[in-house]
C-alpha positions as CSV (number, residue, x, y, z in Angstrom):
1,X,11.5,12.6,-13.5
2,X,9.8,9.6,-14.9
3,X,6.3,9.7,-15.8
4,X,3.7,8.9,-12.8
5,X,0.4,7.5,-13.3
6,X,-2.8,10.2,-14.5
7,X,-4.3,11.7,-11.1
8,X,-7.4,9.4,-12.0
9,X,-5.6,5.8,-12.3
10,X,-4.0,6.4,-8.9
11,X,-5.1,6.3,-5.4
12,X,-3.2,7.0,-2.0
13,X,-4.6,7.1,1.7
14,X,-3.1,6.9,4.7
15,X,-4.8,5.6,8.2
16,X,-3.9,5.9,11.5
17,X,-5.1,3.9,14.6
18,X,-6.9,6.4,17.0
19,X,-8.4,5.4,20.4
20,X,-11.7,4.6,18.8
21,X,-10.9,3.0,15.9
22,X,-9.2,4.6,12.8
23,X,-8.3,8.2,11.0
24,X,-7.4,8.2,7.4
25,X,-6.0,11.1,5.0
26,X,-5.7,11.0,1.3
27,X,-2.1,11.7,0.5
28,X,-0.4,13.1,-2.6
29,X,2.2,10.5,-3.5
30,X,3.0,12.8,-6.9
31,X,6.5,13.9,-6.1
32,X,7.8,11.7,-3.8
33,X,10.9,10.1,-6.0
34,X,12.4,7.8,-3.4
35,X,11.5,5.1,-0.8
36,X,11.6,7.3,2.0
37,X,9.5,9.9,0.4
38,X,6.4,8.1,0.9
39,X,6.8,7.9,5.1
40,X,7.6,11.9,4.6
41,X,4.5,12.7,3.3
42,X,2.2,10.3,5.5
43,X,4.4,11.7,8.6
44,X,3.4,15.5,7.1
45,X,-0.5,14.8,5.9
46,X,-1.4,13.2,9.3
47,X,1.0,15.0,11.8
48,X,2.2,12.4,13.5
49,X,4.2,12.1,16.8
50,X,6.3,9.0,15.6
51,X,4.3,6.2,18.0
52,X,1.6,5.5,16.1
53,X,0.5,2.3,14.1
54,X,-0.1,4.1,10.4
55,X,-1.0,1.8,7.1
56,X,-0.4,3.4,3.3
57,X,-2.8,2.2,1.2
58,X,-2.0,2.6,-2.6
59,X,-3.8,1.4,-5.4
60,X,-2.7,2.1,-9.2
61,X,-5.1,1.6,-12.2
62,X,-6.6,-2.4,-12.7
63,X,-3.0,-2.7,-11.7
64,X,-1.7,-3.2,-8.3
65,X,-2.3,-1.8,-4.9
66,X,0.5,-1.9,-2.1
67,X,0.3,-1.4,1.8
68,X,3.3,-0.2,3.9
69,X,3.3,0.1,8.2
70,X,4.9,2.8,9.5
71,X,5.2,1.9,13.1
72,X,7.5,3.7,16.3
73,X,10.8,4.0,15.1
74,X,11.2,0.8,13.4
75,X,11.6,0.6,9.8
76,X,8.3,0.6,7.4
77,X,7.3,-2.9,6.4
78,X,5.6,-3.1,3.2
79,X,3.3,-5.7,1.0
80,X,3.2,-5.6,-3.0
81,X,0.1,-7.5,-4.3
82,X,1.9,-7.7,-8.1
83,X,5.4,-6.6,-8.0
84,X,5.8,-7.8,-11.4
85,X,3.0,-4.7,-12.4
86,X,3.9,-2.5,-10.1
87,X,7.8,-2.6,-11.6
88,X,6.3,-0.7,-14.3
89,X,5.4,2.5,-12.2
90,X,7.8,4.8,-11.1
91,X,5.7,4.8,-7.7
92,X,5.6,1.4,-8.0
93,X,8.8,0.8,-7.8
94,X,9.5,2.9,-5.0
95,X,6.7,0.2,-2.8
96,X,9.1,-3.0,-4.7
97,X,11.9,-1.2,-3.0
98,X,10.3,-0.4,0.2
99,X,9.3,-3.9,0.6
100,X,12.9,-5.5,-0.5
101,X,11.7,-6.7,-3.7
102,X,14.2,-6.9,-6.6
103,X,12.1,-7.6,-10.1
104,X,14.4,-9.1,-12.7
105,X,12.7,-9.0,-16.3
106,X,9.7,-6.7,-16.6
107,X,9.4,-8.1,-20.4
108,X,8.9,-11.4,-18.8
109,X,5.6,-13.0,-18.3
110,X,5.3,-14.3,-14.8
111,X,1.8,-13.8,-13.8
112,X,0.3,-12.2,-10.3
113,X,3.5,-11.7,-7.8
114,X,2.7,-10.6,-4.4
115,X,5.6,-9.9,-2.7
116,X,7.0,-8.3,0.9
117,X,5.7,-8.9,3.5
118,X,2.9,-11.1,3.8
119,X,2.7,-11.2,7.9
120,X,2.1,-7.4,7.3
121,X,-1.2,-7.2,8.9
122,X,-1.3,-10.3,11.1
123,X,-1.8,-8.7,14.6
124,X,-4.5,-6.7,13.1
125,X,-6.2,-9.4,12.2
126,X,-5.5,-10.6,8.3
127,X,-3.1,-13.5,8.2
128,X,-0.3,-14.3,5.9
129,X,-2.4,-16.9,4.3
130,X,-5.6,-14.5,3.8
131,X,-3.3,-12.0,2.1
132,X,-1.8,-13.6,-0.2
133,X,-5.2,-15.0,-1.3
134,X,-6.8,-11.8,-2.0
135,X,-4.2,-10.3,-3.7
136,X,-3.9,-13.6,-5.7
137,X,-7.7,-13.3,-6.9
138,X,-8.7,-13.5,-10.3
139,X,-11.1,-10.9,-11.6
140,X,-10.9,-9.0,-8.7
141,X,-9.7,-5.1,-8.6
142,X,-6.9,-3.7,-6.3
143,X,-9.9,-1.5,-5.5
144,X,-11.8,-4.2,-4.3
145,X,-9.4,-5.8,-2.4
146,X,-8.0,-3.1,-0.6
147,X,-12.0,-2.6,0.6
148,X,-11.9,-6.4,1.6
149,X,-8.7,-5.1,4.0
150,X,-10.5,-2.1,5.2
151,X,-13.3,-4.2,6.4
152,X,-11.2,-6.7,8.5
153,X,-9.1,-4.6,10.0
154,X,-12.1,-2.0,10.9
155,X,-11.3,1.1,8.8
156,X,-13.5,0.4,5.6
157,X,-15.7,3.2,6.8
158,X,-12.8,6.0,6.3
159,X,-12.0,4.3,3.5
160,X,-14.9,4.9,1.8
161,X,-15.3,8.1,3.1
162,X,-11.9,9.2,1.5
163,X,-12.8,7.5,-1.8
């Protein structure tokens, strides 16, 4: 199995929407080694019924950080803030996939490339346009952005809780 990034570069939470608000879980992504994987373990760490609106937050290093929904039955939808970067991670691949994203030269130098889906979180209240801006900001950590997320959508409390 390809090598995955040290325990301390790499952080993975999931959140669920309860009745009042939010519940989040940190979640071992260590041996998941395909796409589906990562749904398996959020569907394990927070016992879900299958109905439930559920967001994966991921961040990796300075790197990149990635969000995939997991909602009812339909399949996960998923946002990439650097694919480009994220091509370089095992793990990081398996988010590139998950979000339809084919990355053709990792040698190649072609800067900050969010990709997926950027309407993602738009009926939660972050818009396409909002997205794509903070993951396109310079100087700012996947860390910090991810916290910026949080916020808006309400769960930056169990966030931080978790972190």
């Amino acid at each position: 199995m390809p090598s995955r990034p040290s325990r301390g570069s790499l952080f993975a939470a999931a959140f669920v929407r309860v009745p009042d608000g939010w519940s989040g879980a940190e979640i071992d992504l260590g041996t998941a080694e395909i796409a589906d994987d990562l749904g398996d373990a959020v569907q394990e760490v927070l016992g879900l019924s299958g109905d439930e609106l559920v967001l994966l937050c991921v961040e990796v290093e300075d790197e990149w950080f990635a969000i995939a929904r997991y909602e009812d039955e339909t399949d996960p939808r998923a946002f990439v803030s650097d694919a480009h970067a994220a091509a370089g991670d095992p793990l990081g691949e398996l988010f590139n996939e998950l979000a339809g994203v084919l990355v053709p030269d990792k040698e190649a130098d072609l800067g900050v490339r969010p990709a997926g889906d950027f309407e993602l979180l738009s009926d939660l209240g972050l818009s396409p346009e909002e997205l794509l801006e903070l993951a396109m900001e310079e100087g700012v950590l996947p860390a910090d952005t991810l916290s910026v997320i949080a916020e808006k959508l309400s769960f930056a409390d169990e966030l931080d809780r978790l972190r």
